[in-house]
C-alpha angles and dihedrals in degrees: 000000000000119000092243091059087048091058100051092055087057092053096054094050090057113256115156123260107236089052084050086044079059101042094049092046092043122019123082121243088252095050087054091051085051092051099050078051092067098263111110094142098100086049091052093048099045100032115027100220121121119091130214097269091040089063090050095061094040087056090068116089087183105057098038080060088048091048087043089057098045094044087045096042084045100053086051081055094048092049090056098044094042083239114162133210131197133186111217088251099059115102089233090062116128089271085201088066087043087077101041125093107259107017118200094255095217112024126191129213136186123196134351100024089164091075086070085072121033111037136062106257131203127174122216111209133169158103117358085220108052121180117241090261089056092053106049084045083061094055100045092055101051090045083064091039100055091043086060090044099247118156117241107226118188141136098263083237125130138299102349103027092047095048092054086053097049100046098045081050094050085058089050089246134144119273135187126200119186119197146231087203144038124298095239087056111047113202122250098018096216096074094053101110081060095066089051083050097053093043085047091057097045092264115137135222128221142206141162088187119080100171120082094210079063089077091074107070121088087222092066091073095054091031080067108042089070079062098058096045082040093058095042136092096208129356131217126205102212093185130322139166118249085261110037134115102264103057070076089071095041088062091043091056087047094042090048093040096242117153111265131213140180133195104240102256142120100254110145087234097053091037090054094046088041095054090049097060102233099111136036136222110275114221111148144349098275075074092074116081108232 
């Protein structure tokens, strides 16, 4: 067993990530295989690392053999389905999320990876429940974007983000969804045949999440949207309210020093990012910073 594989059993036990960040810097490949066998005690008194709840967990034989199960039952499933994973320390890691606060410590990624890295990304966000205008200006946009080979990045969820997708896939461009919820179980379902049409026409699809069950946590949503401004090189508001979610991803772009736009309206949201000076008025592509 690889120590990557290892790890990832460690992860999905629970151990913390900063005890996993030392293990992976400092223990041997035989120390680790030790450890998923119940005996962490070398590692602690070497190391240091374990905290109190990590111990906890370590001290289950039970559970290290049920995390083994699902990581091993999981990577069969990866195999068949051509879906990557990468820790935050592998070279092949997004370089982009390297960079962020917080970075998803295993990411997981089906499809075209190579768009990550050679293409100009921008991600579209926004309202579920765009106006007309908002819509058509969508449109309008993408249609540019994809003429000048620039990759679509947004969250496959309703109104705004799926706008962004359809559209990129009706010009025949590059699109990226990232999700609030595994791979295996694409949110919302509906848009479902969207994600086969992506992969069809070399997009990717993205998740720090591998559990269904992860789906259901409201966290999840905001959770993602550091992921598309992460993996961005500049991000446009089509239209949001004041409190919505993506006013998260607003602060994400600003947090992570991507450049921010927003579509001239008088949603409360733009009108609220725009007021605080960290965005600017999108109105064509000699915006974007290339």
């Amino acid at each position: 067993m690889s120590i990557k594989e290892i790890i990832f059993i460690l992860y999905d036990l629970g151990i913390s990530t900063a005890s996993l960040s030392t293990l992976y810097k400092e223990a041997s490949e035989e120390q680790l295989n030790q450890l998923i066998e119940g005996d962490f005690l070398e590692l602690q008194f070497s190391l240091g690392v374990f905290s109190d709840k990590d111990i906890e967990l370590l001290s289950s034989l039970s559970s290290i053999q049920k995390s083994k199960k699902i990581v091993n039952d999981l990577l069969v499933e990866f195999s068949e389905n051509n879906i990557e994973y990468y820790m935050y320390y592998e070279e092949d890691y997004p370089f982009l999320l390297k960079n962020i606060p917080s970075p998803p410590f295993f990411i997981f990624m089906q499809g075209n990876k190579s768009i990550l890295d050679k293409n100009f990304i921008c991600s579209i966000v926004g309202t579920r429940k765009p106006t007309d205008q908002t819509l058509n200006q969508i449109d309008s946009v993408v249609q540019e974007m994809v003429s000048r080979d620039i990759v679509v990045a947004s969250g496959l969820a309703f109104g705004t983000d799926i706008q962004a997708h359809k559209c990129t896939l009706k010009n025949n461009g590059k699109t990226i969804a990232v999700l609030p919820s595994s791979i295996f179980n694409i949110t919302p379902k509906t848009h479902k045949r969207y994600s086969h049409e992506i992969l069809a026409k070399n997009g990717l699809i993205v998740s720090e999440y591998y559990k269904d069950e992860e789906q259901f946590k409201k966290t999840n949503f905001i959770s993602r949207n550091r992921i598309i401004s992460g993996l961005s090189d500049a991000v446009i508001i089509a239209e949001c309210s004041e409190k919505s979610g993506t006013m998260h991803t607003a602060r994400y772009a600003f947090k992570q020093k991507r450049p921010l736009y927003c579509f001239n309206n008088n949603s409360s949201g733009v009108l609220k990012i725009l007021e605080s000076e960290s965005a600017n008025v999108y109105t064509n592509l000699n915006d974007l910073l290339f």
